[in-house]
C-alpha positions in Angstrom: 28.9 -24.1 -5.3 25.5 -23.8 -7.1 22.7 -23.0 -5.1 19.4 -22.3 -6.9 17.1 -20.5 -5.1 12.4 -21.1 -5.3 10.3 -18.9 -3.8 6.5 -20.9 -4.5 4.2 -21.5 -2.0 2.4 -18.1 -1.5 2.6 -15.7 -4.3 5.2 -14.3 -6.8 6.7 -17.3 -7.2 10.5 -16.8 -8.5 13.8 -18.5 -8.6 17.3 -17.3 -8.1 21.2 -18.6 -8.8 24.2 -18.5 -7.0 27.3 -19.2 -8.0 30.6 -19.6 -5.9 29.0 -16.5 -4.0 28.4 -14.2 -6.7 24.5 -13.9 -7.9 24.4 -14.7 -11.3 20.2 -14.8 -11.6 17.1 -13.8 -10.5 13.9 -13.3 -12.2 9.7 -13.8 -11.2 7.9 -16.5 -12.7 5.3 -13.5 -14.1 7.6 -12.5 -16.6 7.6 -15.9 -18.0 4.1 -17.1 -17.6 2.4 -13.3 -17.8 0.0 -14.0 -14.5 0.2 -10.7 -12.6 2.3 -12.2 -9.7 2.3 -15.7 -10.8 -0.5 -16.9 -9.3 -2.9 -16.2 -6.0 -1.5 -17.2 -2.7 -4.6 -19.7 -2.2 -3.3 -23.6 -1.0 -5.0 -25.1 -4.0 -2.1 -22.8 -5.7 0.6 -23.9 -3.2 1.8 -26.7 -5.6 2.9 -24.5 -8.6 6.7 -24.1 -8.9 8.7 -21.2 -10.8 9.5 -23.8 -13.7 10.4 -21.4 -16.7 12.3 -18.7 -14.0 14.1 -22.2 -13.1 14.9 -23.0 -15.9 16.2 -20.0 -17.4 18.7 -19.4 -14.2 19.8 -22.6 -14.7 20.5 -22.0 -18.8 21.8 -18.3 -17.8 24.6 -20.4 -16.2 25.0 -23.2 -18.2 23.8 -25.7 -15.8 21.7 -28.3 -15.6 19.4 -29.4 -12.9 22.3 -32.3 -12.0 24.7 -29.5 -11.5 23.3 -28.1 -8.6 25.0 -28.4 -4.9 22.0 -27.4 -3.8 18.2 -26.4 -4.5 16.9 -23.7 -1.5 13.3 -23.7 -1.1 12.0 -20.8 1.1 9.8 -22.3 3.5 9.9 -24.6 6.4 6.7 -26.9 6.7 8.4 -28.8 9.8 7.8 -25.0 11.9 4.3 -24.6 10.5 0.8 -25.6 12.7 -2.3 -25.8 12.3 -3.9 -22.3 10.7 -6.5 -22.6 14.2 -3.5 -23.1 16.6 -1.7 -19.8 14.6 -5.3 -17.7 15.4 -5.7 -18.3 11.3 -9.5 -18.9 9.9 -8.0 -20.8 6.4 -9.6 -24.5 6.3 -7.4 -25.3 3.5 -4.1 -24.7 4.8 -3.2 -28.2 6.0 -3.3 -28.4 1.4 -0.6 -25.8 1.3 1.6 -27.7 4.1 1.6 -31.0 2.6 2.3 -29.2 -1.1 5.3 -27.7 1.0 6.2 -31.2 2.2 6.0 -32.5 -1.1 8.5 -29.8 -2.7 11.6 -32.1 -3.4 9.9 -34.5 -5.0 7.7 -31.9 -7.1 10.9 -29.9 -7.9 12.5 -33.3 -9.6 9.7 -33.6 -11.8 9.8 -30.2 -13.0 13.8 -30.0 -13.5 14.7 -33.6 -14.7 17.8 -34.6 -13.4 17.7 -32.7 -9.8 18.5 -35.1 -6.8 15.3 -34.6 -4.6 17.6 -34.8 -1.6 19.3 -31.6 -2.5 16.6 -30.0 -1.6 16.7 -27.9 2.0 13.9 -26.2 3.6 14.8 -22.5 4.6 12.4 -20.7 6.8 10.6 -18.1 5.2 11.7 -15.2 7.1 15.4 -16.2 7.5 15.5 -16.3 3.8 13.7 -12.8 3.6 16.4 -11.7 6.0 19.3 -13.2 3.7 17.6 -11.4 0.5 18.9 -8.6 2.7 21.4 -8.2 5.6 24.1 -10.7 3.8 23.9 -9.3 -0.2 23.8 -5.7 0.9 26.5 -3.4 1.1 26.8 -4.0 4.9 27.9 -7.3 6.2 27.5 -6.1 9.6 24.1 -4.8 10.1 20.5 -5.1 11.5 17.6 -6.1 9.6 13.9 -6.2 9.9 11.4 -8.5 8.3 7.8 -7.8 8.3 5.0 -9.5 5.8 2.1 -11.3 5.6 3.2 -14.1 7.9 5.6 -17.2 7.2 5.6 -20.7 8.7 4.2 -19.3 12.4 5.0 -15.8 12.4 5.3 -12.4 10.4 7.9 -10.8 11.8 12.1 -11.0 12.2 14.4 -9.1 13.7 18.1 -9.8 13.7 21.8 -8.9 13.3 24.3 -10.1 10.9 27.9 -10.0 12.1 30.5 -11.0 9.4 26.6 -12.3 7.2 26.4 -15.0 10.2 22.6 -14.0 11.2 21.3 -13.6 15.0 17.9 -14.0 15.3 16.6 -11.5 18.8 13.0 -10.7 17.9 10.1 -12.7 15.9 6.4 -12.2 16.3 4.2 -14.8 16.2 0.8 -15.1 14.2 -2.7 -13.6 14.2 -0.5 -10.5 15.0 0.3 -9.6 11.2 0.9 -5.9 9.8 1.2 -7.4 6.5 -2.1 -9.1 7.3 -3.6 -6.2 8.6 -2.9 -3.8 5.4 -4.3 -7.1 3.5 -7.2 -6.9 5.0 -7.8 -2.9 4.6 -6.0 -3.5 0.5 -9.5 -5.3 0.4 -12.0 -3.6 2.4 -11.7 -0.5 -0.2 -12.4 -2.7 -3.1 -8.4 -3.6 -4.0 -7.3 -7.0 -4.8 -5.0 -8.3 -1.5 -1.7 -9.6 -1.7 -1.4 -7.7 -4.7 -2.3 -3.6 -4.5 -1.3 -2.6 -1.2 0.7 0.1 -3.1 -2.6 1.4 -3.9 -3.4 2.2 -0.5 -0.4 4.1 0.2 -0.7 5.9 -2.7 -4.8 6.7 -1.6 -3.3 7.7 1.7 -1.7 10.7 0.9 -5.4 11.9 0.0 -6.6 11.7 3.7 -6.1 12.6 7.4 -5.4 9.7 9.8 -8.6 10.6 11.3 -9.6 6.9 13.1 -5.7 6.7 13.8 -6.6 6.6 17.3 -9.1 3.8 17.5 -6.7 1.7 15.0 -4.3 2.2 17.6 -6.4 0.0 19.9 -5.9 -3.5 17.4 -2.1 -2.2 16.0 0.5 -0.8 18.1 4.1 -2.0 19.3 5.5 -3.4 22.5 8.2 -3.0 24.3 9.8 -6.4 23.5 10.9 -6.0 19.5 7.0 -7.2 19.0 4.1 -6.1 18.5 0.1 -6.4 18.2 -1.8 -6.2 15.0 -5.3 -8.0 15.2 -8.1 -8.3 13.1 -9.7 -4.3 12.8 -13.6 -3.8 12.2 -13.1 -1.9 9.6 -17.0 -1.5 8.5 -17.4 0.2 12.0 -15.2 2.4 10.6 -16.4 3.1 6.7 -18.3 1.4 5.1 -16.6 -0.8 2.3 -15.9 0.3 -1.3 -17.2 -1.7 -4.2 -14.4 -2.9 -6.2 -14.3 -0.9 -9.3 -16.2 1.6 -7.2 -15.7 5.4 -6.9 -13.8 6.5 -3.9 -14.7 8.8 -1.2 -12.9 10.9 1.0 -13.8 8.6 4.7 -11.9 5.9 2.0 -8.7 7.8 1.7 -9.4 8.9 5.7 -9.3 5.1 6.8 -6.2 4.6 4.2 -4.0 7.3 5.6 -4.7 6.3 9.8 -3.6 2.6 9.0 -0.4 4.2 7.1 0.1 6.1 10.0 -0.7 3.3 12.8 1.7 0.8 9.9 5.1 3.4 10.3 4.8 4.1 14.6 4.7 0.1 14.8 7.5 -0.1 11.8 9.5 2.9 13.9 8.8 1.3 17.5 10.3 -1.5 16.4 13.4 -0.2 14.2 14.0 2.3 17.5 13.9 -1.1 19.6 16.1 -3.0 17.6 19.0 0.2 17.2 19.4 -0.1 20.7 19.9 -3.9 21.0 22.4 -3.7 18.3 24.1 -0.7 17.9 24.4 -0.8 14.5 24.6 2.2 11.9 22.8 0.0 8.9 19.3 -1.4 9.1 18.4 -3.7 5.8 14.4 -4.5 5.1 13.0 -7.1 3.5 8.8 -8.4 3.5 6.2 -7.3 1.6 5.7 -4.3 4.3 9.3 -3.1 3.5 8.0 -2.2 0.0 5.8 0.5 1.9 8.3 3.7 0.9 7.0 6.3 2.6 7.0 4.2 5.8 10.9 4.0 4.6 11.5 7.1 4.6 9.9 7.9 7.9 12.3 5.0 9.8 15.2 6.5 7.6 14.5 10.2 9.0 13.3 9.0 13.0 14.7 5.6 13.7 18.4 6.3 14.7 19.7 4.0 12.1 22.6 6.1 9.6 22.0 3.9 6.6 18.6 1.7 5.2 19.4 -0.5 2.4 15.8 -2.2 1.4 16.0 -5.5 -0.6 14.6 -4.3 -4.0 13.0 -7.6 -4.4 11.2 -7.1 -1.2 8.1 -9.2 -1.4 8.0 -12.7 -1.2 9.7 -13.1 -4.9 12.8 -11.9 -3.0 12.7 -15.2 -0.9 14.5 -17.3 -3.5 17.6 -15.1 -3.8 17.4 -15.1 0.0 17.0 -18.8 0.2 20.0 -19.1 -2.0 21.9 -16.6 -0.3 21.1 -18.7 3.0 22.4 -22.0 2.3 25.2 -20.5 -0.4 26.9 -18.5 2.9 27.2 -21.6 4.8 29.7 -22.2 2.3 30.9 -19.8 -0.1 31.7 -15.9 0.5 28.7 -14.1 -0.6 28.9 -10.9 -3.1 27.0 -7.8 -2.7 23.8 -7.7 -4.6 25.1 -6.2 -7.5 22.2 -5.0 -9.7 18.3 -5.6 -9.8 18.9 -6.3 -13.2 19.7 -9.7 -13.0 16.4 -11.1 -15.2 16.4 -11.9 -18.9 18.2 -9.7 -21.6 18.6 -10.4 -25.4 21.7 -8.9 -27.9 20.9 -6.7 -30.4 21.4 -9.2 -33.2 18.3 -11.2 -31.4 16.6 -7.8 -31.0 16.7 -7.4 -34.9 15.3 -10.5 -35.3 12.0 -10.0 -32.9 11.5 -6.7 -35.3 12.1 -8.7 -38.6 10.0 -11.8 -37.8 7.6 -9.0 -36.5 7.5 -7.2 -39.9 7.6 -3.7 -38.4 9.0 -0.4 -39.7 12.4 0.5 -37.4 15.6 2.4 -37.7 19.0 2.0 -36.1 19.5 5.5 -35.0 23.3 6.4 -34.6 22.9 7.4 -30.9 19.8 5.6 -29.3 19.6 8.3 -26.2 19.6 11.8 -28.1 16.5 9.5 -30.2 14.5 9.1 -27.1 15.7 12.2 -25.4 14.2 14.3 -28.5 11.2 12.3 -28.5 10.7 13.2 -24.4 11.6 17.0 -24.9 8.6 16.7 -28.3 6.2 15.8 -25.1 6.3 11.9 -26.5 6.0 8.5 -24.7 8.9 6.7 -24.5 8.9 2.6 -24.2 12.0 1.8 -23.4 13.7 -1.8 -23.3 17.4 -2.1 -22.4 19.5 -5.0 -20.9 18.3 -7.5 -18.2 15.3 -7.0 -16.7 14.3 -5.7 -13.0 14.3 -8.2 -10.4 11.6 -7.0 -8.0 8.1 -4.8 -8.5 9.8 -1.4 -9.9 11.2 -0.4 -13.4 14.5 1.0 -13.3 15.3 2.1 -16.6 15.1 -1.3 -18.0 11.8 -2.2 -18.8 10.5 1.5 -18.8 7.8 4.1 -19.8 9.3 7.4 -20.0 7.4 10.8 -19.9 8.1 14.7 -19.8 7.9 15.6 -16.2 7.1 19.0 -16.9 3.4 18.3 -18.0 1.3 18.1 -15.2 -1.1 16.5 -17.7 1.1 13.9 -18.1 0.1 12.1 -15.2 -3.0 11.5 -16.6 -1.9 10.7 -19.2 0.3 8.0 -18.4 -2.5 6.5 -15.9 -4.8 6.3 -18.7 -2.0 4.2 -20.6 -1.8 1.8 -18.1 -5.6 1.9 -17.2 -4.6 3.2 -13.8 -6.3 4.9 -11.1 -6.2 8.8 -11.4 -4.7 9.1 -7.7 -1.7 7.0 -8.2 1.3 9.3 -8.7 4.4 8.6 -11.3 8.4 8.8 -10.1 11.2 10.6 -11.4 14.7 9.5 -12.8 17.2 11.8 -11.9 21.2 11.7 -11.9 22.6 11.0 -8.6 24.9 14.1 -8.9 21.9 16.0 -9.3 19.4 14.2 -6.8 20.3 16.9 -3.8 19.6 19.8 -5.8 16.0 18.9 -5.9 15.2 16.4 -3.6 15.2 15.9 0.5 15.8 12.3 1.5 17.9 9.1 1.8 20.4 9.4 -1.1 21.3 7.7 -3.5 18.3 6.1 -4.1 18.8 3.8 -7.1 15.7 1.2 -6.3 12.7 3.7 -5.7 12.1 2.5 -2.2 12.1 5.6 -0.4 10.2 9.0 -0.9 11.4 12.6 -0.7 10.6 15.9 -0.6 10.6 18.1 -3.6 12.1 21.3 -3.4 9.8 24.1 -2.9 10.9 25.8 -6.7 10.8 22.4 -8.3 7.5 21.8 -7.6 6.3 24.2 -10.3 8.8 22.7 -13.0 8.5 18.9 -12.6 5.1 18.9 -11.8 4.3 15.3 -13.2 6.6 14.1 -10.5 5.0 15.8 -7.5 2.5 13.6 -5.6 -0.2 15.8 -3.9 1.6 15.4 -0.8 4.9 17.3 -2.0 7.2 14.0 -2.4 8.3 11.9 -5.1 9.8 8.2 -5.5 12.7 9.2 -7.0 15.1 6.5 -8.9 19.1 8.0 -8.8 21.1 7.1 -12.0 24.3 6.4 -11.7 25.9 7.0 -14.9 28.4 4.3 -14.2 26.3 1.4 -13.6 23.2 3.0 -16.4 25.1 5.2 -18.4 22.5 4.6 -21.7 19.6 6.2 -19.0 22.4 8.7 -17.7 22.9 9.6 -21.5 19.2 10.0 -22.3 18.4 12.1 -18.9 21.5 14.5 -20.0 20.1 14.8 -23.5 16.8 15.6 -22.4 18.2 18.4 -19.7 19.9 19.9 -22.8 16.7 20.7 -24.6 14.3 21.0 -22.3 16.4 22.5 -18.8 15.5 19.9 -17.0 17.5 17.2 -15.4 14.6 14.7 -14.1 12.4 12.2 -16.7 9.4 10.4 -15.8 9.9 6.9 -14.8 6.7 4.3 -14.5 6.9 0.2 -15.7 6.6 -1.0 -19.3 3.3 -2.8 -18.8 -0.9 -1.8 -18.7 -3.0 -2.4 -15.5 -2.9 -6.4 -14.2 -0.4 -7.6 -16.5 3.2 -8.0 -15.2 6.2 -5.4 -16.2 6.9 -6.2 -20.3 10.1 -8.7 -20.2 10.5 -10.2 -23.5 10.7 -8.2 -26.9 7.4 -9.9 -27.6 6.2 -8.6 -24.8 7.4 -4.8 -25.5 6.0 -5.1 -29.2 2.3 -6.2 -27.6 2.1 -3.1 -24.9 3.7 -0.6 -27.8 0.6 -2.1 -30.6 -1.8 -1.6 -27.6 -1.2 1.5 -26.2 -1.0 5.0 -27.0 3.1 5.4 -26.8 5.1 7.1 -29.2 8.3 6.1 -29.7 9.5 2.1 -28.6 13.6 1.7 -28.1 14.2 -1.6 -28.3 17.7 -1.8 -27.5 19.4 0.1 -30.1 16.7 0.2 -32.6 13.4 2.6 -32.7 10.1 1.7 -33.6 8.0 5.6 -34.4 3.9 5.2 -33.5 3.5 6.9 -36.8 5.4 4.6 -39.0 4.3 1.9 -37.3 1.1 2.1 -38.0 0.5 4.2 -41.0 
């Protein structure tokens, strides 16, 4: 059975394919079109489709659009009502409903040959909860949904028994906590529905201060649900400009609505570990891309085991959409990598550098190349294999770094044209990850934060945030055993087993994908040394 999988109607739009059970594709529609998360969830927006992601899961496969069982579209416009009726202030939304309506027919036009009626509508959050519960490791488990909001609501909680999902908890809209970090993302002069990591990261800067007076507009029940309403927040602090400098009331507000966003997230992870018993919670929403509030539900909620859909946010949708209507039929694998997005052979690769007419070498052993260049304090692009399905590079579409600068923070944030506060991760080998770091392990997806051993701090201190923790990535050489290679080589000169990890890309453009893509950020930016599969491109020669 093929099941192809389109996530469209909010933001990062995305498509994913599944065949006889087994995932075979998955990538955003921002890797393609190069629009920082496809487009803005706005209604006039709501008729745009993930054509080129389409596509290319269909040509990964060697399908065409008639071969499809079936097309799952993630979102139900049959559960929706009116935005007044949902406590919603959005004139425009009725647009967004009838685009949703619409789909089939927009979705033949776009891939010739695809049998409108094929398509099925799959609630939002059921198919957030199927990017989860049924492709993780655990086909009996609990899982939690929490975003912005979906047809009615913005909030799931379940159980899957054998992947066959039980729906005991769903909150119904205004009450939002996706919504209500939305709305603070934007008060301090971030763009919403798009750097609510910004926050968290800002929150580490503060003391929840006004913690107590959010309390009064978010807090849990004692149902599974909970209350998050509209907070006024310039009672609170004033707003910050966009583009504006930050003050310290800023990162004040940002770390009480962290704290109010994790006692709601563990109120509700407590309540649903007692309903079901279970040992395994999965995540999936927007809010479940939060990894400090991870970490916290990981360490307090009662659960043994949290497996967080690396493709969280809404992109995540259409692998969950597929995985929905694909179960009802076939036997559904594990998710087996994030790296189920685009890749190119290194016979392609040398033609991107040719047609390009730039200097490279083909260096007998690609990892001691970038390893030397990391222990010489260079900047490492690196480009290997499929790319990351989901917001975070994983040693795919990559910009390495010597952790042992603590100027190379800086650094690196003024690559990307990033905010000084925002802290980079480390890459570390899972063997090694206890011996420096305290948290859920392994960690392969960066979703979760840890702490960093008290005589580490001093020798990786690129990788410390000014909390203590770090995002750590685990590499298992198995599954990455190029990174593995590189992280070894680099110990050997340097002593140290961790490398800095951030994305391939420069502030509000999407992660690189493509080669042309690599060749644009490494011509644009300040980086030393691109590996471009097996080849390497040298700043210096470069551009001589």
């Amino acid at each position: 059975m093929h099941v192809l999988g389109i996530n469209a109607l909010f933001h990062d739009p995305a498509a994913a394919l599944i065949t006889d059970g087994e995932i075979v594709a998955a990538a955003e529609e921002e890797r393609f079109s190069r629009r920082k998360h496809g487009k803005r969830p706005l209604p006039f927006s709501a008729w745009e489709l993930p054509e080129q992601s389409a596509r290319w899961c269909l040509e990964q496969a060697g399908l065409t659009p008639s071969d499809l069982d079936a097309v799952a579209y993630s979102y139900d416009p049959s559960l929706a009502r009116p935005a007044e009726r949902m406590g919603l202030h959005d004139p425009w939304d009725h647009l967004r409903q009838e685009y949703a309506r619409e789909a089939p027919e927009f979705l033949a036009e776009a891939l010739p040959g695809l049998d409108p009626a094929k398509v099925r509508f799959v609630p939002h959050h059921v198919a957030h909860a199927a990017s989860a519960g049924p492709v993780s490791p655990y086909p009996d488990c609990a899982v939690l949904v929490l975003d912005g909001r979906g047809e009615c609501g913005s909030h799931l909680a379940g159980r899957y028994t054998d992947r066959e999902l039980t729906v005991l908890a769903a909150q119904q809209l205004p009450d939002s906590l996706g919504l209500f970090y939305e709305d603070l993302t934007q008060h301090l002069g971030f763009l919403r529905s798009s750097d609510e990591f910004k926050v968290m990261a800002l929150a580490s800067h503060g003391t929840p201060r006004f913690a107590g007076r959010l309390r009064e507009y978010v807090h849990a029940d004692d149902r599974g649900g909970f209350r998050a309403r509209p907070v006024p927040w310039t009672e609170l602090v004033p707003p910050r400009p966009a583009g504006g400098a930050w003050h310290q009331d800023h990162a004040d507000l940002a770390a009480s609505a962290q704290l109010c966003l994790e006692e709601t997230q563990l109120a509700l992870a407590r309540w649903l570990r007692e309903r079901t018993g279970e040992d395994a919670l999965t995540m999936a929403g927007g809010v479940a891309l939060n990894c400090v509030a991870n970490t916290r539900l990981w360490r307090e909620s009662g659960f043994r085991h949290v497996w967080v859909q690396p493709a969280a946010g809404d992109a995540g949708t259409a692998l969950g959409a597929a995985a929905h209507v694909a179960g009802q039929k076939d036997t559904l694998e594990p998710m087996p990598t994030a790296a189920l997005g685009r890749g190119w052979s290194d016979a392609e690769l040398r033609t991107w550098l040719e047609r390009a007419a730039v200097p490279y070498e083909e260096p007998a052993d690609i990892a001691e190349t970038a390893a030397e260049a990391l222990a010489a304090d260079g900047i490492v692009a690196w480009f290997q294999g499929r790319g990351e399905y989901g917001p975070r590079a994983l040693g795919h579409r990559s910009l390495l770094a010597h952790p042992g600068r603590a100027a190379n923070v800086e650094r690196l944030n003024a690559v990307k044209g990033r905010e000084e506060f925002r802290p980079v991760a480390p890459m570390v080998l899972a063997e090694r990850a206890a011996e420096i770091f305290d948290g859920p392990l392994p960690s392969p997806h960066m979703l979760f934060v840890h702490d960093v051993a008290a005589h580490w701090k001093a020798r990786i201190p690129a990788v410390v945030h000014v909390d203590g923790t770090a995002r750590i990535q685990t590499v298992d050489r198995a599954q990455e055993p190029l990174v593995a290679r590189v992280i070894e080589g680099f110990e050997r000169r340097t002593g140290l087993p961790v490398v800095v990890n951030t994305s391939l890309n420069t502030a509000g453009r999407p992660m690189v994908d493509d080669p042309r893509d690599a060749l644009e950020c490494f011509g644009s930016a300040p980086v030393d040394l691109l590996v471009l599969g097996p080849f390497a491109i040298r700043r210096g020669k470069a551009f001589a």
